[in-house]
DRENNU-34232 format. One record per residue (C-alpha): residue in three letters; residue number from 1; x, y, z. Coordinates in steps of 0.05 Angstrom, whole numbers, always signed. Example, Ala and Ser with C-alpha at 12.3 -4.5 7.8 and 13.67 -1.06 7.14 Angstrom:
> residuo; num; c1; c2; c3
> ALA; 1; +246; -90; +156
> SER; 2; +273; -21; +143
# end
This chain:
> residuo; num; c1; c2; c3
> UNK; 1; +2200; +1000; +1321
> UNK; 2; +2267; +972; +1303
> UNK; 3; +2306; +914; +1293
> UNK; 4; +2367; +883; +1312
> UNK; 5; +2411; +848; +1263
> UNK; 6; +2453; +780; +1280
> UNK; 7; +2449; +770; +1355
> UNK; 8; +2431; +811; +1418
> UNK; 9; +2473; +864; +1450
> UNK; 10; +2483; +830; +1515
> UNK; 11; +2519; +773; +1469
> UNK; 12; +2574; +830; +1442
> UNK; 13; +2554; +806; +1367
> UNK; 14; +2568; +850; +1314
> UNK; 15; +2491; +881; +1296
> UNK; 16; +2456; +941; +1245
> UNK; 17; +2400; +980; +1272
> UNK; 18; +2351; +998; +1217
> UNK; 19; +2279; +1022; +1221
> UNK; 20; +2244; +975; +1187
> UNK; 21; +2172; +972; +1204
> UNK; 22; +2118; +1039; +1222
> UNK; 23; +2108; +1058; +1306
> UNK; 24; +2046; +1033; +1337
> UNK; 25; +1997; +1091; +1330
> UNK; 26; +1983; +1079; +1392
> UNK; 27; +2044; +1084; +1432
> UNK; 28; +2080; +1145; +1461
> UNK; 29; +2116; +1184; +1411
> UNK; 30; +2188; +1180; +1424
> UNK; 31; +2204; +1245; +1427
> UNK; 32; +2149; +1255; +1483
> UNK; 33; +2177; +1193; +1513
> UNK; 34; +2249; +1231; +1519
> UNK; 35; +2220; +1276; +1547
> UNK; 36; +2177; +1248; +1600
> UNK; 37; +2242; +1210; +1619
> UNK; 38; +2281; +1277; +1624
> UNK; 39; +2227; +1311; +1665
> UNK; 40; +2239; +1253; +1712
> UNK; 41; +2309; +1254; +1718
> UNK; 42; +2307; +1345; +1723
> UNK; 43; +2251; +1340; +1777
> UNK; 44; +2286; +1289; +1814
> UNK; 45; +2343; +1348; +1826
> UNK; 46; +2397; +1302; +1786
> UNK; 47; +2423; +1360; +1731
> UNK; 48; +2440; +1398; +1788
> UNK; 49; +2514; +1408; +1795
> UNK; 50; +2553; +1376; +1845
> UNK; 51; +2610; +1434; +1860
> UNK; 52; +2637; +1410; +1930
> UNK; 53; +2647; +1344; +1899
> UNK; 54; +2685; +1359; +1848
> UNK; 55; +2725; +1403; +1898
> UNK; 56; +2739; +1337; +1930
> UNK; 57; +2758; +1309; +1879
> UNK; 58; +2800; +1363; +1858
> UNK; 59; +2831; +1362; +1920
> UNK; 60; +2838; +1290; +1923
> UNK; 61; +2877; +1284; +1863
> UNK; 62; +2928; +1346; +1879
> UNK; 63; +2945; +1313; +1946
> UNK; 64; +2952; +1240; +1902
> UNK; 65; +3001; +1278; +1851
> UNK; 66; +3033; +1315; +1902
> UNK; 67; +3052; +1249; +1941
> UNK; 68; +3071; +1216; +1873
> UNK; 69; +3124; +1276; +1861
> UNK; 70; +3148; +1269; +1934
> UNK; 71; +3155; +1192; +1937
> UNK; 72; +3205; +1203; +1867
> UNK; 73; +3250; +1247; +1910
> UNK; 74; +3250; +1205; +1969
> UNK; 75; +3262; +1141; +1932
> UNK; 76; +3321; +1184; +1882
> UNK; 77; +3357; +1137; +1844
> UNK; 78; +3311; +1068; +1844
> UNK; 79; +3281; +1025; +1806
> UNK; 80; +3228; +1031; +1853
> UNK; 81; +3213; +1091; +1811
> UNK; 82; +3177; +1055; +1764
> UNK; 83; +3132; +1037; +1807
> UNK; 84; +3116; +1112; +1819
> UNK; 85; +3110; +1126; +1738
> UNK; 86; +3057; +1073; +1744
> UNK; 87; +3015; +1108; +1798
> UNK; 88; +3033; +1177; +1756
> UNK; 89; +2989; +1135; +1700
> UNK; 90; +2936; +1120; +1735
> UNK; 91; +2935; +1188; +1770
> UNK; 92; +2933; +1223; +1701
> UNK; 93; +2879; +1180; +1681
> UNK; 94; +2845; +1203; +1736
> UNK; 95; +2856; +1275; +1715
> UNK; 96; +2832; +1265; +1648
> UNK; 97; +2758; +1236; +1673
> UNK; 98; +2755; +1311; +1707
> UNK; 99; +2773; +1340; +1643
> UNK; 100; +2724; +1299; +1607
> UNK; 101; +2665; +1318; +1652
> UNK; 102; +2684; +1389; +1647
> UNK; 103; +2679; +1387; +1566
> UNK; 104; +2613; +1365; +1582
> UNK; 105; +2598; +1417; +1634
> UNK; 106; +2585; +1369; +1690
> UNK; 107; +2623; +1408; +1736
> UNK; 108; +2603; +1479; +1739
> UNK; 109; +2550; +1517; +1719
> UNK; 110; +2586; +1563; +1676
> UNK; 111; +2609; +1537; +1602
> UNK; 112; +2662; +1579; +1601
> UNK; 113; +2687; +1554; +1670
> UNK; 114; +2686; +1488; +1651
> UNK; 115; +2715; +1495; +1582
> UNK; 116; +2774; +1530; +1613
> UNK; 117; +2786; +1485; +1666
> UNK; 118; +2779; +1428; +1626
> UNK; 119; +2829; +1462; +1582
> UNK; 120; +2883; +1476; +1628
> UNK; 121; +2872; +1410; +1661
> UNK; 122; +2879; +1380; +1596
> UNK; 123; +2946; +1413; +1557
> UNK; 124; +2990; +1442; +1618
> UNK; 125; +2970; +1363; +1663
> UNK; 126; +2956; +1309; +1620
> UNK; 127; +2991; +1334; +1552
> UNK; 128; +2930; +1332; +1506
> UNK; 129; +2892; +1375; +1466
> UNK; 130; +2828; +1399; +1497
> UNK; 131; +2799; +1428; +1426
> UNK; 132; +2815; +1357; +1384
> UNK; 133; +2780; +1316; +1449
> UNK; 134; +2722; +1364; +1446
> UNK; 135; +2713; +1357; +1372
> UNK; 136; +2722; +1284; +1366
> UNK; 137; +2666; +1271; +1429
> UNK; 138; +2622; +1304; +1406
> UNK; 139; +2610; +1276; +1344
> UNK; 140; +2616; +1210; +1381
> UNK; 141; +2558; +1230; +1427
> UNK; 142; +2511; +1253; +1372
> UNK; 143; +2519; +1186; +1337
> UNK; 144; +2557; +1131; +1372
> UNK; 145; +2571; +1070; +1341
> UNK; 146; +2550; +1094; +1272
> UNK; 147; +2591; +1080; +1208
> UNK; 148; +2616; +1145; +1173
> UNK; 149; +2599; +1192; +1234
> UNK; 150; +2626; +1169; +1301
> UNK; 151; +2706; +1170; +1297
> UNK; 152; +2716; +1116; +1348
> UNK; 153; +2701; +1064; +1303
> UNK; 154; +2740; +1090; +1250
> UNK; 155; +2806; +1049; +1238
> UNK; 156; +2861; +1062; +1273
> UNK; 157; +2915; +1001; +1285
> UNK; 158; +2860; +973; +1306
> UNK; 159; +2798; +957; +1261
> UNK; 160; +2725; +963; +1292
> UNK; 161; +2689; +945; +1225
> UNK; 162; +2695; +881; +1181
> UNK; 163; +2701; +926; +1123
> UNK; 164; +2764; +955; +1156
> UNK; 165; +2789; +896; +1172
> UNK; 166; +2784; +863; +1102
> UNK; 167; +2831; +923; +1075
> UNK; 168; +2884; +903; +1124
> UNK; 169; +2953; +883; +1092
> UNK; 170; +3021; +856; +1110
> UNK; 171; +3037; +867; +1180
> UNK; 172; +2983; +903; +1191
> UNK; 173; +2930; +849; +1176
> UNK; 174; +2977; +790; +1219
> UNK; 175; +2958; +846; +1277
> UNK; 176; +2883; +855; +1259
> UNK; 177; +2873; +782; +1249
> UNK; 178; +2895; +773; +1326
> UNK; 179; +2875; +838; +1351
> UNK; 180; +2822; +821; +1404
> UNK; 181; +2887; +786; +1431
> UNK; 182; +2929; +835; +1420
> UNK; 183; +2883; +890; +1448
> UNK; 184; +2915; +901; +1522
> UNK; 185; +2978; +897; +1491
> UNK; 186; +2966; +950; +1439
> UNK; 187; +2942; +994; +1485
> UNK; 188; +3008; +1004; +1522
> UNK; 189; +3014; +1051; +1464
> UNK; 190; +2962; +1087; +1465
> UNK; 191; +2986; +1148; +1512
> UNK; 192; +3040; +1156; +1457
> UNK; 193; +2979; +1158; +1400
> UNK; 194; +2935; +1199; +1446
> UNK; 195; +2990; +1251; +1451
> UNK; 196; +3011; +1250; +1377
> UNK; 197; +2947; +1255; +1347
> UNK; 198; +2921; +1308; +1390
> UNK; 199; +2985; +1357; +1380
> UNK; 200; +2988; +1342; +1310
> UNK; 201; +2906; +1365; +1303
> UNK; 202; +2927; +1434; +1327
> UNK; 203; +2960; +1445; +1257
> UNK; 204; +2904; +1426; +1220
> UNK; 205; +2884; +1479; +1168
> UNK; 206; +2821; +1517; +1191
> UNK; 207; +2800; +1547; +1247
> UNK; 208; +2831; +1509; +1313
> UNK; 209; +2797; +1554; +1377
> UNK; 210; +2858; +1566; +1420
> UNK; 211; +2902; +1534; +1380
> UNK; 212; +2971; +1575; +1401
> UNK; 213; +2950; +1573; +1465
> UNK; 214; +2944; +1508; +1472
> UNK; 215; +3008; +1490; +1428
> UNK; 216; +3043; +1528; +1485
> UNK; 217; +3012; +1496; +1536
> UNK; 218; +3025; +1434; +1510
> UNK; 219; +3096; +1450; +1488
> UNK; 220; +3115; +1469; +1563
> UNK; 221; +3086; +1411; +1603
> UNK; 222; +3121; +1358; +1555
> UNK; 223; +3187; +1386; +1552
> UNK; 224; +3187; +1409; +1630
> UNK; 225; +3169; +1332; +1645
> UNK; 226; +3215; +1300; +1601
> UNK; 227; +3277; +1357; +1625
> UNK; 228; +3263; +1337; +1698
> UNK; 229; +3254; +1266; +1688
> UNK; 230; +3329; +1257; +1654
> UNK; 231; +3354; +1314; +1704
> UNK; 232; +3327; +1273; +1764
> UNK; 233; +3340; +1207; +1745
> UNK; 234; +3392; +1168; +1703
> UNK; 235; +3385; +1157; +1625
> UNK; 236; +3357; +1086; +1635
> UNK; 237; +3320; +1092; +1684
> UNK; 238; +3286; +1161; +1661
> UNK; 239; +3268; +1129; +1597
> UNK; 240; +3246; +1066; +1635
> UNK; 241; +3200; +1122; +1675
> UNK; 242; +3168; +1149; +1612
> UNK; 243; +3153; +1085; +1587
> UNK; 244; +3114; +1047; +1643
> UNK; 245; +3075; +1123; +1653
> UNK; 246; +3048; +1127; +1585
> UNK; 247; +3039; +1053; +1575
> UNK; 248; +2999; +1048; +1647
> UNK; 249; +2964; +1113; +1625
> UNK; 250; +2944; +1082; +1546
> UNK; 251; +2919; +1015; +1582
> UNK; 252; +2882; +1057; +1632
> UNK; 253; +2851; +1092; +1583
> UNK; 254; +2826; +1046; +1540
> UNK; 255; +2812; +993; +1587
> UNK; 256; +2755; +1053; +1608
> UNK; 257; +2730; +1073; +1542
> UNK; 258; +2727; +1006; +1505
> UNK; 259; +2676; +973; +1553
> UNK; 260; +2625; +1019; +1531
> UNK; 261; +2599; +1009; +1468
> UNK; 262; +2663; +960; +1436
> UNK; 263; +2620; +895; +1419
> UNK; 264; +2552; +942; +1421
> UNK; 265; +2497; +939; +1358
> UNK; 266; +2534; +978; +1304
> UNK; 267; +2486; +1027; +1260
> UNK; 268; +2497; +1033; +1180
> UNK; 269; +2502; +1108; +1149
> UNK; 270; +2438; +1113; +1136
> UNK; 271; +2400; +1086; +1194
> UNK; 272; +2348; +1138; +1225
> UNK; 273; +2332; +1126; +1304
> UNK; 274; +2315; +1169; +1354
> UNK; 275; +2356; +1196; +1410
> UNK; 276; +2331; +1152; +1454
> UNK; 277; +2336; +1086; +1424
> UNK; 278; +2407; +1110; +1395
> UNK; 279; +2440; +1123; +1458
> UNK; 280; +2414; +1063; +1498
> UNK; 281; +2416; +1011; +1449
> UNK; 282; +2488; +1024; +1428
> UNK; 283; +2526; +1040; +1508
> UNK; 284; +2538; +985; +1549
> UNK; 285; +2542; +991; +1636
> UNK; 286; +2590; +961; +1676
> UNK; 287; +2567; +937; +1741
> UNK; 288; +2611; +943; +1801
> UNK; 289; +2577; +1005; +1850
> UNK; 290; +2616; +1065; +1874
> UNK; 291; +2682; +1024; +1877
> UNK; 292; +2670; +1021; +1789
> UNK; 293; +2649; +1096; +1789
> UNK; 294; +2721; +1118; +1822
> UNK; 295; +2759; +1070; +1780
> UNK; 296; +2730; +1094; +1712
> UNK; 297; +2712; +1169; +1737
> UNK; 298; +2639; +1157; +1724
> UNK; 299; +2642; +1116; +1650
> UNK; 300; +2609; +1055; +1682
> UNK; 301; +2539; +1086; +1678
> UNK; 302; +2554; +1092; +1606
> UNK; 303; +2477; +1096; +1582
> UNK; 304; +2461; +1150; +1633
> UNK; 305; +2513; +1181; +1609
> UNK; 306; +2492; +1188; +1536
> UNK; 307; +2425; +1200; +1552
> UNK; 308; +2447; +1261; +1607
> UNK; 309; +2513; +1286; +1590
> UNK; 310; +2518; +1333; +1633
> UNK; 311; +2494; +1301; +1683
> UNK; 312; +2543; +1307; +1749
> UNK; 313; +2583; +1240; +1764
> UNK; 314; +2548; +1239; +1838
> UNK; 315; +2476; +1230; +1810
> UNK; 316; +2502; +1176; +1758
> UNK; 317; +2478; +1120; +1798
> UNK; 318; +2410; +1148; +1813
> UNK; 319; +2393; +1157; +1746
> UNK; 320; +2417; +1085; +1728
> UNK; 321; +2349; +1058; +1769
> UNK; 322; +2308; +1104; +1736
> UNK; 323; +2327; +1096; +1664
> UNK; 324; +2332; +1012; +1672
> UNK; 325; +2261; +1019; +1693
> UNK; 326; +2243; +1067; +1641
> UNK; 327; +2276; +1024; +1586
> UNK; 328; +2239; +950; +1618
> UNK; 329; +2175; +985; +1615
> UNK; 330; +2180; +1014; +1538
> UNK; 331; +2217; +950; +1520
> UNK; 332; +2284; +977; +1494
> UNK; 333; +2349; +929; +1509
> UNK; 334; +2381; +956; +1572
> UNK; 335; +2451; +927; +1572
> UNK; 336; +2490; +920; +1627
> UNK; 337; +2555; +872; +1655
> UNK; 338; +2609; +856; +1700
> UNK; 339; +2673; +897; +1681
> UNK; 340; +2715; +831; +1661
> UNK; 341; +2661; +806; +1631
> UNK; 342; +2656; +867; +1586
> UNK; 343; +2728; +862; +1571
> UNK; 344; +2718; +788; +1551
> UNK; 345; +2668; +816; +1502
> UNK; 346; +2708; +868; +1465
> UNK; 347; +2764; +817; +1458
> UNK; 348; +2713; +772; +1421
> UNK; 349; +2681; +822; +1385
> UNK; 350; +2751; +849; +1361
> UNK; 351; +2778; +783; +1341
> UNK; 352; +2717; +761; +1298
> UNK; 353; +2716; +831; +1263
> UNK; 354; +2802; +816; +1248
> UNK; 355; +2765; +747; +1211
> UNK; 356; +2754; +790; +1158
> UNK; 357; +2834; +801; +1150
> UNK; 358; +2854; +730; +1136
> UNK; 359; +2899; +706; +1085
> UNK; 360; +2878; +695; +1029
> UNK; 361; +2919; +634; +1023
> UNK; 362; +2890; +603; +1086
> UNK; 363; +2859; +540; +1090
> UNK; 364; +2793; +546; +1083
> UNK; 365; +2774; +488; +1123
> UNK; 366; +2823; +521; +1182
> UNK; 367; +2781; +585; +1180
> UNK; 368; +2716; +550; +1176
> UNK; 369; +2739; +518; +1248
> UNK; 370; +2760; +588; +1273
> UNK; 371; +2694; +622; +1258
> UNK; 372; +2662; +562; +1304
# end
């Protein structure tokens, strides 16, 4: 049995998951109870991959960046253009899903398939490196939300933990102190930080798989994009380009990825929980049907996710009614909201974390009426 710290999830409070009192003898161990919920989910046919979708979908977003490269020609010198770097954003985003299901071998059968598709897709489209994404999710699937072990709570600009936050100085803790604020905002640099910190991971002493390879790959799509764009287009208006297509792509992004656990029970070092309870207590869903499963590439069904990751985007949905059933009937918290409001609930959680960055000159009396 556990417990939950502060408030519920569905609230978006800050929480620690700790084990705190012995199981019921008498209920269903919870590794049996995994398992009765995988044999479920495998007889029902929904591990099976999905190829001809993904062919679709393959196909779909070829003809959507193939239309995005003829509009730019047609429309030459613009300022329409930027509205065709912001379609480029989203259409990379949309890229990037595809190469996260193939790091998690949704699409084919083969590992080595996927891996390589989701490689090429990955340096020579969207500019990233496949290896650092690969390394960094996975250790944010075996223990999300979990101090010390999953790196997307670790601090970045901005900080997920109080304990971050209170180390926060000078500039950097005006921004923390208003960062559920300044979130969107922030996040219109994020393509830039996605970019940097992958490339600058492939010269990380040790062994990097592919990392030459990928350097190249890398290498060639950047400077190819950025030659044509100020070949194409004048200096302004090229560097007006690159800017709306990485800042659409950052917001995209992470307006996808923070819903999902952002504002979700957060688990100290040493907490020990079950796969099970791990994964569904700490991912949030986003309701919204198939409309919210094309705009975030499958991320909506966040706790199916975890639970079946490599489970094929089509059978997503399916497996949403069977685990919310499961998880009523064994009584763990089942979260799931409306997309804004999940937004509205990161921005919250964010900006009462930044509390812990205050001046220390403040008024207390002024912070006291903040906190309410």
């Amino acid at each position: 049995m556990t417990s939950l710290a502060s408030s519920g999830a569905d609230s978006g409070t800050l929480g620690a998951l700790r084990t705190t009192t012995p199981r019921d003898p008498n209920a269903v161990p919870l590794t049996a109870s995994y398992s009765a919920l995988m044999r479920t989910v495998r007889d029902g046919g929904l591990l099976r991959r999905r190829e001809g979708f993904y062919y679709a979908v393959f196909a779909g977003l070829a003809v959507a960046l193939g239309g995005v490269i003829t509009g730019m020609v047609l429309l030459g010198d613009s300022w329409f253009q930027l509205l065709m770097a912001g379609a480029l954003g989203i259409v990379l985003t949309q890229i990037a899903f595809v190469t996260h299901e193939a790091s998690h071998r949704q699409i084919f059968a083969s590992g080595k398939v996927n891996d390589w598709v989701g490689r090429i897709l990955a340096t020579a489209v969207v500019g990233i490196s496949y290896h650092w994404w690969m390394h960094k999710h996975s250790r944010h699937h075996a223990k999300p939300n979990q101090k010390g072990a999953d790196p997307d709570i670790e601090q970045d600009t901005i900080a997920f933990l109080p304990e971050d936050a209170a180390k926060s100085r000078g500039a950097f803790a005006l921004i923390t102190r208003n960062q559920g604020w300044l979130f969107f905002p922030l996040l219109t640099l994020e393509g830039i930080n996605l970019h940097f910190r992958s490339i600058l991971s492939l010269f990380d002493k040790g062994r990097v798989e592919h990392r030459y390879l990928e350097l190249t790959l890398i290498a060639l799509r950047l400077s190819l994009y950025v030659a044509v764009l100020f070949w194409f287009l004048p200096l302004g208006m090229a560097f007006a380009f690159l800017g709306v297509q990485l800042a659409v792509f950052g917001v995209y992004m992470g307006a996808s990825f923070a819903p999902n656990h952002k504002g979700m029970p957060i688990l100290e070092n040493d907490t020990s929980l079950d796969f099970l309870h791990r994964q569904i207590l700490t991912s949030r869903n986003l309701k919204g049907g198939w409309w919210a499963t094309v705009m975030f590439g499958g991320l909506n069904h966040q706790v199916e996710h975890h639970l079946f990751p490599n489970m094929p985007r089509p059978a997503l949905g399916k497996a949403r009614e069977i685990v919310r059933e499961y998880a009523q009937s064994t009584g763990i918290a089942y979260t799931e909201t409306g997309v804004f409001r999940s937004y509205g609930i990161v921005i919250d959680y964010l900006n009462r974390v930044g509390l812990s960055a205050r001046d220390p000159f403040d008024c207390p009396l002024v912070n006291q009426f903040r906190r309410s």
